[in-house]
C-alpha positions as CSV (number, residue, x, y, z in Angstrom):
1,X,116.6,-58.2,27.8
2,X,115.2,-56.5,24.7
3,X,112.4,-58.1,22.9
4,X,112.1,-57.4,19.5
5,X,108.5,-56.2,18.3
6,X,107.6,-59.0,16.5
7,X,105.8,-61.9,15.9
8,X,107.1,-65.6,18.0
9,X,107.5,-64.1,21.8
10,X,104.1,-62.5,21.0
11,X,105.2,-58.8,22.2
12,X,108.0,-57.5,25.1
13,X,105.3,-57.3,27.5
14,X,104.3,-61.0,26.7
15,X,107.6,-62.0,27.4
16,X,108.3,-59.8,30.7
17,X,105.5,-61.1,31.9
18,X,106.8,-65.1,31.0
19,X,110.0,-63.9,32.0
20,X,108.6,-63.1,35.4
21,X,106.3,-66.0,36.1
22,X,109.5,-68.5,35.2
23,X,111.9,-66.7,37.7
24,X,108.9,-66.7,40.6
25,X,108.9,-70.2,40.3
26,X,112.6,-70.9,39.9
27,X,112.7,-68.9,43.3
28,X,109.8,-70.6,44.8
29,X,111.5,-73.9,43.9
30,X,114.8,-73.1,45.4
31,X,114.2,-70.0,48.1
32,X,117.5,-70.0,49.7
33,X,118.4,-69.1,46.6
34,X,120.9,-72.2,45.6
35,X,120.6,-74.0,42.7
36,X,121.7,-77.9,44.0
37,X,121.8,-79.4,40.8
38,X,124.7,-77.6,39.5
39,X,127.6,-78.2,42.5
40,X,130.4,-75.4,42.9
41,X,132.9,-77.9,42.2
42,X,134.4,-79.7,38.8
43,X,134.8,-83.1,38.4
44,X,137.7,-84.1,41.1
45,X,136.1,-81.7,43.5
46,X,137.7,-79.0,42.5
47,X,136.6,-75.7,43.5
48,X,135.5,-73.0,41.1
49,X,134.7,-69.7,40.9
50,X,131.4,-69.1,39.8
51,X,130.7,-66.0,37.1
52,X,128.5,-63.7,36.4
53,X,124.9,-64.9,34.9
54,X,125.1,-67.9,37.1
55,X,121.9,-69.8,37.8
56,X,121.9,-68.6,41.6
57,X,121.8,-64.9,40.0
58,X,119.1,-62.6,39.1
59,X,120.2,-62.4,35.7
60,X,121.2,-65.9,35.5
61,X,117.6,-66.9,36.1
62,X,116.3,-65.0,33.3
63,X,118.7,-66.3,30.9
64,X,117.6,-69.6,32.2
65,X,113.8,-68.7,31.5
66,X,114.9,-67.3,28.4
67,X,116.3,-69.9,26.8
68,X,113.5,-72.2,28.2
69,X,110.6,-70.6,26.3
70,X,108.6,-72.3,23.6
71,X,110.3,-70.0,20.7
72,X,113.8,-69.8,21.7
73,X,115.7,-71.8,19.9
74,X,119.3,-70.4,19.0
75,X,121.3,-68.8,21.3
76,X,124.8,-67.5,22.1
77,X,126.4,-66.0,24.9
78,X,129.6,-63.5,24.8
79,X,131.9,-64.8,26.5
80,X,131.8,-68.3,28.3
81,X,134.2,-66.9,31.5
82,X,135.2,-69.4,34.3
83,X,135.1,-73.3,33.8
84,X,131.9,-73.1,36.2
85,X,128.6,-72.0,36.7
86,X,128.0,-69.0,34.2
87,X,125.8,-67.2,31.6
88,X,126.1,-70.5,29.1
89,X,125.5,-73.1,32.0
90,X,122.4,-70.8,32.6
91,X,121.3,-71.0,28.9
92,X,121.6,-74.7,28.6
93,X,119.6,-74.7,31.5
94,X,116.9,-73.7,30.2
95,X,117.2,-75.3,26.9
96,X,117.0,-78.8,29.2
97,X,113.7,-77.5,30.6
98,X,112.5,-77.0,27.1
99,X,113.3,-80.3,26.1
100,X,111.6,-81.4,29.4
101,X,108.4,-79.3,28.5
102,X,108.1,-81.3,25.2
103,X,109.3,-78.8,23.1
104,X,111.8,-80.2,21.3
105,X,115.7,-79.8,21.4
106,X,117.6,-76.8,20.7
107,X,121.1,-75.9,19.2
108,X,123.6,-76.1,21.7
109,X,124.3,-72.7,22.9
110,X,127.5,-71.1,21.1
111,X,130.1,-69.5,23.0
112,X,133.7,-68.8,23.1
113,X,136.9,-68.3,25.8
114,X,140.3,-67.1,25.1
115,X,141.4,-69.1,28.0
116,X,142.5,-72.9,27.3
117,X,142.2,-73.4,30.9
118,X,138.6,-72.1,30.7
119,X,137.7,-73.5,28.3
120,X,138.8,-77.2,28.3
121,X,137.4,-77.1,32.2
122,X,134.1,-75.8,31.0
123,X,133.7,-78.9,28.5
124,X,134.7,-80.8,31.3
125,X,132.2,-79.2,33.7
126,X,129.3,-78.9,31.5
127,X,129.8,-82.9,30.7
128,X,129.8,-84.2,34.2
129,X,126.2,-82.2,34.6
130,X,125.0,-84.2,31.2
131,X,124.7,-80.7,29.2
132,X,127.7,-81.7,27.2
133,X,125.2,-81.8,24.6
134,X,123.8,-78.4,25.2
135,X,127.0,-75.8,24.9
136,X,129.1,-75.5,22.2
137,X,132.1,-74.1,23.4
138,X,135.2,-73.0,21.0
139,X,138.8,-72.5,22.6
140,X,140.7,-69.1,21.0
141,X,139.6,-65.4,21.0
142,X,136.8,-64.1,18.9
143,X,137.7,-61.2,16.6
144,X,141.4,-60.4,17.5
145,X,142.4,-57.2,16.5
146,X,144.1,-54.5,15.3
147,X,141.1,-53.8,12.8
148,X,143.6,-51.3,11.0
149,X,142.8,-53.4,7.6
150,X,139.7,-54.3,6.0
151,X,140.8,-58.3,5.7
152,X,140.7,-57.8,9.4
153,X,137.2,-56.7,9.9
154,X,135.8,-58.9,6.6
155,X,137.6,-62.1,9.0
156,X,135.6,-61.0,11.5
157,X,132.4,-60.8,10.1
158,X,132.6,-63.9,8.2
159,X,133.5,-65.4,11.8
160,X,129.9,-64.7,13.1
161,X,128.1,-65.6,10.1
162,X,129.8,-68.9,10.3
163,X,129.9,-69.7,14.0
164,X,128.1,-67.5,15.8
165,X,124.6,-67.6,13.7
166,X,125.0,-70.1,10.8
167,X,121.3,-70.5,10.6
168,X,121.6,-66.4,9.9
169,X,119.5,-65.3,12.6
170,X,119.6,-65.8,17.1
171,X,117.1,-65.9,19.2
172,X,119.1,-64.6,21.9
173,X,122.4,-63.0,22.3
174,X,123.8,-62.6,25.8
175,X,126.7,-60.2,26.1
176,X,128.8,-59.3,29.2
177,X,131.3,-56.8,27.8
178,X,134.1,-55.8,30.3
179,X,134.6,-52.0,30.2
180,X,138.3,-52.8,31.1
181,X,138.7,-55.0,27.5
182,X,136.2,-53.2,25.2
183,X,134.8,-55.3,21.8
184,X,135.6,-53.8,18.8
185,X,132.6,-51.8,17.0
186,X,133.0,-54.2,14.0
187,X,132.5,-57.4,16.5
188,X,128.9,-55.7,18.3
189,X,127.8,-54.5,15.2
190,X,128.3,-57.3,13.1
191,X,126.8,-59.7,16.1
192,X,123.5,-57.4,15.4
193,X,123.5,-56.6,12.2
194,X,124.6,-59.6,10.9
195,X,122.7,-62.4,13.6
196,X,119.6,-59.8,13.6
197,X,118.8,-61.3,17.5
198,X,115.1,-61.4,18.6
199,X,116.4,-60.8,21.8
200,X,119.1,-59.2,23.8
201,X,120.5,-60.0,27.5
202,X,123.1,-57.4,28.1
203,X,124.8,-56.9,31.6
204,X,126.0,-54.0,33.1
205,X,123.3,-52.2,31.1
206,X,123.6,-48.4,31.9
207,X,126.6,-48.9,33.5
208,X,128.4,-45.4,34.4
209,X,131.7,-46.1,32.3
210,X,132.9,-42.3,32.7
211,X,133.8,-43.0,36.3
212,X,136.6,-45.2,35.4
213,X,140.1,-44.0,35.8
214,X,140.5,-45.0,32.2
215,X,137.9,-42.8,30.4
216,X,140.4,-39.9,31.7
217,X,143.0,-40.7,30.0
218,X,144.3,-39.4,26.9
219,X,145.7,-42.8,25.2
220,X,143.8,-44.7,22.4
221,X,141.8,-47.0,24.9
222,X,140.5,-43.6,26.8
223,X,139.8,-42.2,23.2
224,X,137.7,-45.2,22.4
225,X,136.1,-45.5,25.6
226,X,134.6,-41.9,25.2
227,X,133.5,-42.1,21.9
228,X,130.4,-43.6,20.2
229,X,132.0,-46.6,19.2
230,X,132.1,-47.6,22.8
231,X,129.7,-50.7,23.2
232,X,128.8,-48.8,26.9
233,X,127.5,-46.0,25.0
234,X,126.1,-47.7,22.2
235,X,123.5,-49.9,24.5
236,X,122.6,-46.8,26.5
237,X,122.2,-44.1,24.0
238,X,121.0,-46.0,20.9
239,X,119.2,-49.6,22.2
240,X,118.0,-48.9,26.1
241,X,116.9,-45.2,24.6
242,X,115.6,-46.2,21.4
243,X,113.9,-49.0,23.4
244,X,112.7,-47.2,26.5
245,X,110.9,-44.6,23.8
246,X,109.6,-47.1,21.2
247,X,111.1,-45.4,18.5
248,X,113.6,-48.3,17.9
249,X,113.5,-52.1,16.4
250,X,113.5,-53.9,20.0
251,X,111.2,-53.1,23.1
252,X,111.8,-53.1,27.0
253,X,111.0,-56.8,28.2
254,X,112.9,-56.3,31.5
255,X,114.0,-52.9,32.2
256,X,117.5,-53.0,34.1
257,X,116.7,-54.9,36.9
258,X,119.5,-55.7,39.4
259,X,121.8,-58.8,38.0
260,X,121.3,-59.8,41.7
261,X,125.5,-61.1,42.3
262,X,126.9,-61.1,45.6
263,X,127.9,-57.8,46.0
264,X,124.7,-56.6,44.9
265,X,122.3,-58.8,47.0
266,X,124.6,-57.1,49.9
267,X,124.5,-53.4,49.1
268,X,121.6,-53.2,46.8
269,X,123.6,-51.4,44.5
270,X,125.6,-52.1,41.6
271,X,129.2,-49.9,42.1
272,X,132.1,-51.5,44.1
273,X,133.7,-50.3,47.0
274,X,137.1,-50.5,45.0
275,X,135.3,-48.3,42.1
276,X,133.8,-45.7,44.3
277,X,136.9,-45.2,46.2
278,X,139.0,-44.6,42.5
279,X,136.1,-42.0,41.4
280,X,136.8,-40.2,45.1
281,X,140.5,-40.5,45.1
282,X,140.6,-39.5,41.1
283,X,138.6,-36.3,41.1
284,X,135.7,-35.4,38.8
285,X,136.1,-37.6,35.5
286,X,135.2,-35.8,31.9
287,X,132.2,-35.7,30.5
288,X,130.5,-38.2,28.7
């Protein structure tokens, strides 16, 4: 996360070190590393997949320490993913141990899927855990494109003024972007400029997008995914680096530290088999 330079977490290196503190003792609490009160299963014992920013992760754990801390009281997470345990579970979390703490409830966390089936089973889900009440979860996509016309990009905007941040401001914004299915620069830029987050959560931070077969090609996605108005780009060159050297609006709080999934616990690394062997196979990709 970045934590903005300003007054409420106290400073980023307050809130690293709060940050740090609350994910010790989530570990201490649960050392094998599973999180019992939230079951792999949906109501019917159905099993489901579990995504990324789960409470059993790394980066799950933050969010969850995130969202419990004293001054954190909006939140939203881009995008709500499988009907299971994810980044919002995480979030709502942590807004229960707030309310546990004695200080006071929070706005449901707001987030949105495209998938019906993801998100009707994540209502489902979140109820049968009695966070119902701390997830606000909206069924439909969020900022559909083409943004050829401005009626397009002016329905976006007015989108996360009204739902995203309707009290005009977030404490934290979580974003998972998929460099396969990139956001439009109108939807990250109006999420920042428009919801002006205290703090930002972003996975895959640094991630190498020019190794993807896509960034090679010579089609409007691989156009977009070179350029500046790629939201890979944007958090590495302007936020991290802007961050990292203090020249920017936010400050390091946690400085890419491993999102700690599966693949990652087991390689202690963050590329894929299946992406290494395409950057092999595919020769040396263009420049960044």
């Amino acid at each position: 996360p970045r934590a903005e330079n300003r007054t409420g977490y106290g400073s980023a290196a307050a809130l690293g070190e709060f940050l740090r503190r609350c994910v010790r003792r989530l570990s201490q609490r649960d050392p094998t590393g599973r999180t019992h009160e939230v079951p792999p299963t949906r109501p019917g014992d159905e099993v489901c997949e579990s995504y990324a920013e789960h409470p059993e992760t790394n980066i799950g754990r933050h969010l969850r320490c995130l969202a419990s801390h004293p001054e954190t009281a909006t939140a939203a997470v881009l995008f709500y993913g499988n009907p299971c345990r994810n980044g919002a579970l995480s979030v709502a979390l942590g807004q229960r141990d707030r309310q546990h703490a004695g200080h006071g409830a929070a706005p449901p966390v707001v987030t949105a899927d495209a998938s019906p089936h993801s998100c009707a089973g994540g209502r489902e889900y979140l109820a049968s855990l009695g966070l119902a009440g701390h997830a606000k979860i909206r069924c439909g996509w969020v900022c559909p494109g083409p943004f050829r016309g401005t009626s397009a990009a002016q329905d976006c905007l007015r989108d996360i003024r009204e739902y995203w941040c309707p009290s005009g401001s977030l404490d934290v914004l979580a974003v998972d972007f998929d460099v396969t299915f990139l956001p439009h620069p109108v939807l990250f830029q109006g999420l920042l400029h428009l919801c002006k987050p205290r703090t930002i959560m972003s996975s895959n931070s640094g991630l190498a997008w020019w190794i993807y077969p896509q960034s090679r090609k010579d089609d409007r996605f691989g156009r977009l995914l070179r350029s500046e108005s790629n939201w890979f780009r944007y958090e590495d060159e302007v936020l991290h680096a802007g961050a990292a050297e203090g020249t920017g609006p936010y400050r390091l709080a946690v400085n890419r530290a491993l999102s700690g999934l599966d693949f990652q616990a087991e390689r202690q690394a963050w590329q894929t088999p299946k992406i290494e062997a395409e950057f092999l196979a595919e020769g040396r990709p263009l420049e960044p």
